[in-house]
N, C-alpha and C positions, 0 to 999 in steps of 0.2 A: 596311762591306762589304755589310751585308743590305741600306740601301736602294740602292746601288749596282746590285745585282743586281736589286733589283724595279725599278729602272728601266730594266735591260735587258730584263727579260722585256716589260713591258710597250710597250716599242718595240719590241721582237722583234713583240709580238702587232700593233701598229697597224700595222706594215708587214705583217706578213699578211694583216691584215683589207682593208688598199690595196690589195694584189697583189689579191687576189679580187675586192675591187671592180670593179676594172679589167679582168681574165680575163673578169668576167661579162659589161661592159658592152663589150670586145669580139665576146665570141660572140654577146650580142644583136644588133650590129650587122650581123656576115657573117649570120646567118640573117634579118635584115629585108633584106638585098642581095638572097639567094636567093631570097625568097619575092617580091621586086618583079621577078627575072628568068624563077619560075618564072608567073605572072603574066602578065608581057609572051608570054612562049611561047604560054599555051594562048589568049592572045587576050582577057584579061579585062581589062585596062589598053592606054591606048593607047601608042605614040612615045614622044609627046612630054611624055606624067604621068609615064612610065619617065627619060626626062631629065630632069623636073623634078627627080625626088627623089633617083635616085642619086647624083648629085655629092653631094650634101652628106651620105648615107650612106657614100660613100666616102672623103671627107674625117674623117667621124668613127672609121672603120674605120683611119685610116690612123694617126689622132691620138692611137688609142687604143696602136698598136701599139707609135707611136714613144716613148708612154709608162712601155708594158711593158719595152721594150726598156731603156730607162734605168732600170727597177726591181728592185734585186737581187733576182734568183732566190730561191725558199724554200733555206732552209736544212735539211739532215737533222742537226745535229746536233741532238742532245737531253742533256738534261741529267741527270747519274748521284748518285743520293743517296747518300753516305758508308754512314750507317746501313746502307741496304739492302743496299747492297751487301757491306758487312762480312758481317754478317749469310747473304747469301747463298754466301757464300766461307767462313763456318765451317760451316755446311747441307754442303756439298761435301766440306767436309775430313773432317765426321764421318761422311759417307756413305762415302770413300776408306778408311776407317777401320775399320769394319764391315765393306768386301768385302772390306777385306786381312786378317780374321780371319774366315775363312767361317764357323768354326763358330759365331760368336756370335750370339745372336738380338738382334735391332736392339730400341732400347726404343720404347718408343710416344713418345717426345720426337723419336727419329730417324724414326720413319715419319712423323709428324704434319711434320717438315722434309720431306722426300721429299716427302708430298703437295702443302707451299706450293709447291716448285721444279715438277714436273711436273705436267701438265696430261691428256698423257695419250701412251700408248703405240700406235703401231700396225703388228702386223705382217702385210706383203700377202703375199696365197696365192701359192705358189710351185709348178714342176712341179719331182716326180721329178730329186733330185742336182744341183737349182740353190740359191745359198745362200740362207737369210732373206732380206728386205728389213726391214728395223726402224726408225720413224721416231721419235724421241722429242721430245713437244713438253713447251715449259716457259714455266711464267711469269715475265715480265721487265719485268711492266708495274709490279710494284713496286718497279725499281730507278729508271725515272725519276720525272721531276718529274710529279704527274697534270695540273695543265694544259696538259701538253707531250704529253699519250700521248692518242690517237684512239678509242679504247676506254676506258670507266668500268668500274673494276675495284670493287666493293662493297665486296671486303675492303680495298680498301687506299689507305679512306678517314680 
């Protein structure tokens, strides 16, 4: 099952790395178009250099497209670690756990959870009898895989 799964990541990753290839060496293409049309405009190329090379700019532009086109899209899923995620669902539970006994003081094993889950809190100024706005951000980049998440998170190496 594990090499199974590394050889999906690992095609997962070359077809990503494809798609990007391919994105780039499209968008090279339409901006060398533009720059041969902006070009012919202010009169710095002639006609007929303008014919020479666009055809075959626009053929590459076209080849590139219809390459894209037949390349599956990226994918948003990502992949969920058991571990972490346990982990993060008893964090939760013993949070739920301590606000449904207010009186009790959280230990420092429950704040130090608290702290791994959030990242941080923010409340925007309000006027006069409008209610809070309260935004609470959390980290979740320990739940996936790290070379599936876009950000390197130090702790959760």
């Amino acid at each position: 099952m594990k090499e199974y799964e590394a050889e999906r990541r690992r095609e997962a990753s070359e077809k990503r790395r494809n798609r990007a290839t391919l994105e780039r060496q499209f968008d090279e293409t339409k901006t060398a178009i533009t720059r041969i049309v902006e070009r012919l405009a202010k009169g710095l190329i002639e006609d007929d250099d303008a014919a020479a090379i666009l055809p075959g700019l626009r053929a590459d532009r076209d080849r590139f497209q219809r390459e894209l086109d037949a390349v599956e899209p990226p994918s948003n899923v990502i992949e969920i670690q058991p571990r972490a995620v346990r982990a993060f669902r008893e964090n939760i539970e013993r949070l739920a756990e301590v606000i449904s006994k207010r009186e009790e003081t959280p230990s420092v094993e429950l704040a130090q959870a608290f702290r791994e889950m959030i990242a941080g809190v923010i409340i925007e100024p309000r006027k006069a009898g409008e209610p809070y706005r309260i935004e609470i951000k959390g980290y979740v980049s320990g739940l996936v895989s790290p070379e599936l998440s876009s950000v390197s998170d130090p702790r959760h190496r």
